[in-house]
C-alpha positions in Angstrom: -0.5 27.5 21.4 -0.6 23.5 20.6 0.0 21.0 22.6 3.0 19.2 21.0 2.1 16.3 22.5 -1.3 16.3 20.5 -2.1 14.0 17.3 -3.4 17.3 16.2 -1.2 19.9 17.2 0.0 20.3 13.7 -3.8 20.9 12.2 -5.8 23.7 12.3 -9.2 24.2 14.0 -11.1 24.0 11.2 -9.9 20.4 10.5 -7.6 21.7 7.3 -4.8 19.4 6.3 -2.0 19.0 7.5 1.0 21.5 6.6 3.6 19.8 4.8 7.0 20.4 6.2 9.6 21.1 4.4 12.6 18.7 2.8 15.4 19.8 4.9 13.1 18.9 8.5 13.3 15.1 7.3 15.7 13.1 5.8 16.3 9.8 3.3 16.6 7.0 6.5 20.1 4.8 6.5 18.7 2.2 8.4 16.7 -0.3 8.7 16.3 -2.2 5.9 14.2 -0.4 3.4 16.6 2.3 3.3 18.3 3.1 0.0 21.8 4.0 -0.5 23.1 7.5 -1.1 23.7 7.0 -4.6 20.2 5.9 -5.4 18.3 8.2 -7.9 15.7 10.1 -5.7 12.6 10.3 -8.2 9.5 12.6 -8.9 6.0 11.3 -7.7 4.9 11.1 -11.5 8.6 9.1 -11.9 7.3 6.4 -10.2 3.2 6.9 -11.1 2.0 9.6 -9.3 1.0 10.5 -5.9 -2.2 9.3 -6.2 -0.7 5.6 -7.4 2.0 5.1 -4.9 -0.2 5.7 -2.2 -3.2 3.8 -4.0 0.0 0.7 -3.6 0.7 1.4 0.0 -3.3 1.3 0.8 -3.4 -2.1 -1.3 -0.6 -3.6 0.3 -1.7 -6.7 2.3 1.4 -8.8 2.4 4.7 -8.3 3.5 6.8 -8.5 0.0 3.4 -5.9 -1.8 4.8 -3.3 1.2 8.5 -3.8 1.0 7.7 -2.1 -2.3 5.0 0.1 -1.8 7.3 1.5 1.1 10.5 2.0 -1.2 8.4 3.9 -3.6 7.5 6.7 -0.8 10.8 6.6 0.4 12.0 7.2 -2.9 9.2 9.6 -4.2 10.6 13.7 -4.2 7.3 15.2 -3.4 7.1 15.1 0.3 3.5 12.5 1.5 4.0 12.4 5.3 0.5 14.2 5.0 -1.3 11.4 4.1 0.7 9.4 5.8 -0.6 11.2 9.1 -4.1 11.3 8.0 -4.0 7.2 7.5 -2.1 6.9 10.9 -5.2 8.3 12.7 -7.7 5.5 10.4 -9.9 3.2 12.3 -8.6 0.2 10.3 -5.8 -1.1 12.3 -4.0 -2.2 9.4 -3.9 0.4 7.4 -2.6 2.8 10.9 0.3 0.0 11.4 1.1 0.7 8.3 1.1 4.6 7.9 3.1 4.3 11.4 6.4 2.2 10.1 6.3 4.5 7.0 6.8 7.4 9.4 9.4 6.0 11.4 11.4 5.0 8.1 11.0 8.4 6.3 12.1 10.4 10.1 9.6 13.3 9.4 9.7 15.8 12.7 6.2 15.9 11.9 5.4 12.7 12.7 6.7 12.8 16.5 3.8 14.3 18.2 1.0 11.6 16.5 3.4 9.0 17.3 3.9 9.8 20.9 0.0 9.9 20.8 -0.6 6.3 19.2 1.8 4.9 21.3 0.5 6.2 24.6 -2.9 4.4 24.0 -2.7 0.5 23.4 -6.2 0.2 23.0 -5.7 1.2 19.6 -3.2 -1.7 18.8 -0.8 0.0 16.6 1.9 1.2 19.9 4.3 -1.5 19.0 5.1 0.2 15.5 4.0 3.9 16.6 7.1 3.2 19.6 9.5 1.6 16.9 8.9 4.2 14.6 9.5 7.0 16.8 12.7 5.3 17.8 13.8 4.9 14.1 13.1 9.1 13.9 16.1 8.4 16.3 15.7 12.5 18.0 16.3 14.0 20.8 13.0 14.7 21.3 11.5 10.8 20.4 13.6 9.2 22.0 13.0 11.3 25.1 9.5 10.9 24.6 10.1 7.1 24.6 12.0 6.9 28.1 9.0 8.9 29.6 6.8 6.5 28.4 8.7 3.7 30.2 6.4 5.4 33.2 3.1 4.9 31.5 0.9 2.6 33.5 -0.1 0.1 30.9 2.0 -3.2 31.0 1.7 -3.4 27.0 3.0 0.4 26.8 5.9 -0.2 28.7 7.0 -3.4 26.2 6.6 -2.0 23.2 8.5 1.3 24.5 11.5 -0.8 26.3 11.4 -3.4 23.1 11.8 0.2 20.4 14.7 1.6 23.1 17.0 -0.7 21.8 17.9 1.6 18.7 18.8 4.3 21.4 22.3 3.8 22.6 23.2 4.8 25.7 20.6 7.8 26.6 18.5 4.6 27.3 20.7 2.7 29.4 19.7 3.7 32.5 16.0 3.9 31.8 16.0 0.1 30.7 18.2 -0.9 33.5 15.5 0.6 36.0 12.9 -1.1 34.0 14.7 -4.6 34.5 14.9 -4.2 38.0 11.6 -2.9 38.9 8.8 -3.4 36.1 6.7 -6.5 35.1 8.4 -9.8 33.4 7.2 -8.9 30.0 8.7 -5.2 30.3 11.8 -6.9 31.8 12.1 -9.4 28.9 12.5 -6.8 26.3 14.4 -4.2 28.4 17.2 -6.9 28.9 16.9 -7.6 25.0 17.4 -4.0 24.4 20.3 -3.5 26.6 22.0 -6.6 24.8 21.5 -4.9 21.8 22.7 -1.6 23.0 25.7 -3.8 24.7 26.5 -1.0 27.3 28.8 -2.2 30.1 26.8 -0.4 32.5 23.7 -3.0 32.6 26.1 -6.2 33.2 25.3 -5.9 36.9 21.5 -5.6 37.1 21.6 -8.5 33.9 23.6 -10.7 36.0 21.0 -9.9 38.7 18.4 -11.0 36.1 19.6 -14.6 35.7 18.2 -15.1 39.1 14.7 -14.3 37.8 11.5 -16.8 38.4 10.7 -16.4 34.3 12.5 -18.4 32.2 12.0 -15.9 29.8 13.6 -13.2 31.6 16.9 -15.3 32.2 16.9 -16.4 28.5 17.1 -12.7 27.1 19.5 -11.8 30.1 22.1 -14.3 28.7 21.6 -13.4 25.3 22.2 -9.7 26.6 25.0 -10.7 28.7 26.7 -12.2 25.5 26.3 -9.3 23.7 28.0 -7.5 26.0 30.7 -10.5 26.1 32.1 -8.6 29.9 34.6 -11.4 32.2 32.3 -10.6 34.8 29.4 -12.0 33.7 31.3 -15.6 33.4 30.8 -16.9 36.8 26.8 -16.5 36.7 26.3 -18.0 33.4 28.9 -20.8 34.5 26.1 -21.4 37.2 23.3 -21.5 34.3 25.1 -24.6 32.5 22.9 -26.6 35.4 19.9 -24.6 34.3 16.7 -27.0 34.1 15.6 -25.6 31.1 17.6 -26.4 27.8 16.9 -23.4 26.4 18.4 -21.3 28.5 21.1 -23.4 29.2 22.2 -23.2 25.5 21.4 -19.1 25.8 24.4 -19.5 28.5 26.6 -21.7 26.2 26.3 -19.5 23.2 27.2 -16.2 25.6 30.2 -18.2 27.3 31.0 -19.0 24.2 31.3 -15.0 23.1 33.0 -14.3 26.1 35.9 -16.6 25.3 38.9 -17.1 27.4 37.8 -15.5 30.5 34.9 -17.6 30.1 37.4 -20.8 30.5 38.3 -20.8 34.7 34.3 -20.8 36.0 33.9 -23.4 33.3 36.4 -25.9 33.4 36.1 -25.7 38.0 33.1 -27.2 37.2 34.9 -30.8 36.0 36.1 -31.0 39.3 32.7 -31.8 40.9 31.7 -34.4 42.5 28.6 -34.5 40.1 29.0 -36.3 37.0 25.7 -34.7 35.2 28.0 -31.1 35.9 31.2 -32.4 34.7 29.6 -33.5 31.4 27.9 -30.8 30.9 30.9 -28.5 31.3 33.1 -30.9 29.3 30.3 -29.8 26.3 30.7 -26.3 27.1 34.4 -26.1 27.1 34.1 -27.8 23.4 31.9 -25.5 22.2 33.8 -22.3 24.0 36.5 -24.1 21.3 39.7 -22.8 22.8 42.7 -24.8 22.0 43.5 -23.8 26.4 41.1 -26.4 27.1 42.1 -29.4 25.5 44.7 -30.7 28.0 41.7 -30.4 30.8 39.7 -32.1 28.4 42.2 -34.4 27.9 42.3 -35.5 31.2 38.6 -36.1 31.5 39.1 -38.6 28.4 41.4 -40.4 30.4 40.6 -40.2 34.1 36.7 -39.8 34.9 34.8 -42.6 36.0 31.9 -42.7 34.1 31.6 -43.7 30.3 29.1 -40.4 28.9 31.2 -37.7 30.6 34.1 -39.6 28.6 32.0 -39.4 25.8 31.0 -36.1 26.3 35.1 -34.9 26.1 36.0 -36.8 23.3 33.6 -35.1 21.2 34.1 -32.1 22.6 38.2 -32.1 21.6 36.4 -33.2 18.1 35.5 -30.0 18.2 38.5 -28.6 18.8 40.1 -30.8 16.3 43.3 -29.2 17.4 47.1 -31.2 16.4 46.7 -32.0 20.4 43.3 -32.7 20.8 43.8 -35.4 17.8 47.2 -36.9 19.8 44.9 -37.3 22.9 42.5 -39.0 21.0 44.5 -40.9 19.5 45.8 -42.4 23.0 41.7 -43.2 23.9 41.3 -45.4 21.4 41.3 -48.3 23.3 39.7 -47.3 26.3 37.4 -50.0 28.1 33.9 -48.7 27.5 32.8 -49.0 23.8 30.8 -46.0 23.6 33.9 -44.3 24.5 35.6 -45.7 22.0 32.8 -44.7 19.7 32.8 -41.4 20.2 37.0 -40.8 19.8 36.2 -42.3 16.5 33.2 -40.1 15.7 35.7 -37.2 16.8 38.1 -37.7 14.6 36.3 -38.4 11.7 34.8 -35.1 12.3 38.4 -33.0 12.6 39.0 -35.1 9.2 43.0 -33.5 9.5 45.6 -35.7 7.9 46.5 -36.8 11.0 43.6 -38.2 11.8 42.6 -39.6 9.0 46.3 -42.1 9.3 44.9 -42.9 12.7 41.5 -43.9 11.3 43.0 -46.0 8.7 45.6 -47.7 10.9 42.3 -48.1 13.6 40.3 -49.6 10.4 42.5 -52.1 9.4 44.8 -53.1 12.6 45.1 -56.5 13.6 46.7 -57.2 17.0 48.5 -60.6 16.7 49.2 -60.8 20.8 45.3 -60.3 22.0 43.8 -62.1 18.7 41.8 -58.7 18.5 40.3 -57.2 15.1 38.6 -53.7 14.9 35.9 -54.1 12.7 34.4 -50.6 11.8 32.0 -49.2 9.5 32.0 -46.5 7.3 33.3 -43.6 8.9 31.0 -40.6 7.3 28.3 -42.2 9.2 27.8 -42.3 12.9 27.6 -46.1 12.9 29.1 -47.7 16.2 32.1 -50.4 15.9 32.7 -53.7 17.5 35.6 -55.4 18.4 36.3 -59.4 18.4 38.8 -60.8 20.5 40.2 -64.2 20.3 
């Protein structure tokens, strides 16, 4: 008997070719994007120019728009050419074995399991990124299967193209990629934790939040990004503590999944403007603007008109301009006059950017106000630039 795990186990001794299977064992793919919709006419192979021509097109292909279509055609094409899609999987030319391997995964042949499993196993070969992906676009029971097992394999390389393809899975893979995070190398763990975002189970957010902790910047970008996906109130607190992050990539990774979270997202946040460090309360000031929650704008509000330093000032004016709520435009409105004139910059830039009626009537009063006791014109620029002001006092 074969070994289904063989590249061969579908071909006879004698080297004959491969047996075609029949139509029911695969199926017209729904995803990803090649795939064609249910009402699209499925054609003959002399339809669309033969057998011999469509594949004489997928051979040719060298760039990326040349295979879209070459690919469509075999998708497309009645007579069934996973054959010769297998034989050009096991081809020395690298490209042309990439190739034959996304073609598999997009047309789901059973046939195509066993090869796959067999390319992917062996990196040396450099085509186990698409054999994996494919093999998770056949979407089985048995592929998928397949896939966790090779989680195990002892190349580094394996084990990243394998945890990267897991994230079409759903939740057979959960646990697999959670073990992976926890206990495999940084570039396994960077595309298990992307996986698991894109799966969005609640059962990673524990081991993700665990991640944020990791030495590789890498590894605590994608755990954010994961952690957003997942958009859980427990997560909140450790990407609060991110928003401090050295690196401004990952601290924007954190601000974007705060900002998915939303309102539970809001307390771990706004503690932070009551620090005694002014590079935190500006930075959570931001946060809170871009979280965009009309909540925050009395907190906001008070950092406008209490905190000692100028930027973090800065930093909550624009950040109820963001807002650009009736209230954040009222409190605005009140800081118009504060002391610093960077301050007073940015209300303006604020509320030129909520542009409501309301605030335009406080620009235009701002623009052209004279005050007779204090001698004191405003004399302000256009206000669709970012141009600063000055003021002259008598």
């Amino acid at each position: 008997m074969n070994d289904p795990q063989s590249p061969r186990a579908s071909m006879t001794s004698n080297n004959s070719k491969i047996q075609a299977p029949k139509m029911e064992d695969y199926r017209i793919p729904t995803s990803p994007g090649y795939a064609l919709s249910e009402d699209r006419h499925i054609m003959s192979a002399p339809e669309l120019g033969g057998e011999s021509a469509i594949l004489a097109e997928f051979d040719a292909a060298g760039r990326s728009d040349q295979f879209s279509a070459a690919l469509q055609k075999l998708i497309r094409c009645r007579e069934n050419l996973v054959p010769a899609l297998l034989e050009r999987l096991e081809s020395d030319e690298v490209a042309t074995s990439k190739k034959a391997a996304i073609a598999l995964g997009y047309l789901r042949s059973p046939l195509a399991i066993a090869p796959l499993i067999s390319a992917t196993q062996n990196p040396h070969r450099q085509i186990h990124w698409q054999a994996a992906s494919a093999l998770s676009w056949i979407g089985s029971a048995e592929a998928i299967n397949s896939l966790i097992r090779l989680l195990r394999h002892p190349s580094i390389q394996v084990q990243s193209a394998v945890a990267k393809a897991l994230g079409r899975a759903s939740l057979p893979a959960v646990s697999p990629l959670v073990e992976a995070l926890k206990h495999s190398d940084n570039m396994v763990k960077v595309h298990a934790a992307h996986s698991l975002g894109q799966i969005s189970s609640p059962l990673a957010v524990t081991t993700l939040i665990e991640a944020l902790g990791n030495e590789s910047k890498a590894v605590r970008l994608e755990a954010a990004w994961a952690l957003g996906q997942i958009k859980s109130p427990l997560s909140a607190n450790a990407l609060a503590n991110l928003l401090t992050e050295n690196d401004i990539s990952v601290q924007s990774q954190a601000v974007q999944a705060l900002k998915s979270i939303g309102v539970p997202a809001i307390t771990p946040v706004a503690k932070m403007l009551n620090t005694t460090s002014s590079h935190t309360r500006s930075v959570a000031a931001r946060t809170l603007g871009q979280i965009g929650m009309e909540e925050v704008v009395p907190l906001l509000a008070r950092v406008l008109r209490d905190d000692e330093y100028a930027y973090v000032r800065c930093d909550a004016a624009l950040a109820l301009g963001e807002i650009g709520s009736h209230d954040a435009v009222f409190y605005l409105s009140q800081a118009i006059k504060d002391s610093d004139r960077s301050v007073r910059s940015a209300v303006l830039r604020a509320l030129v950017q909520i542009n409501s009626p309301e605030a335009k009537g406080i620009l235009h009063l701002v623009k052209y106000s004279v005050e007779i006791p204090n001698y004191s014109v405003s004399n302000i620029k256009d206000f669709d630039s970012e141009s600063d002001f000055t003021t002259i006092q008598g």
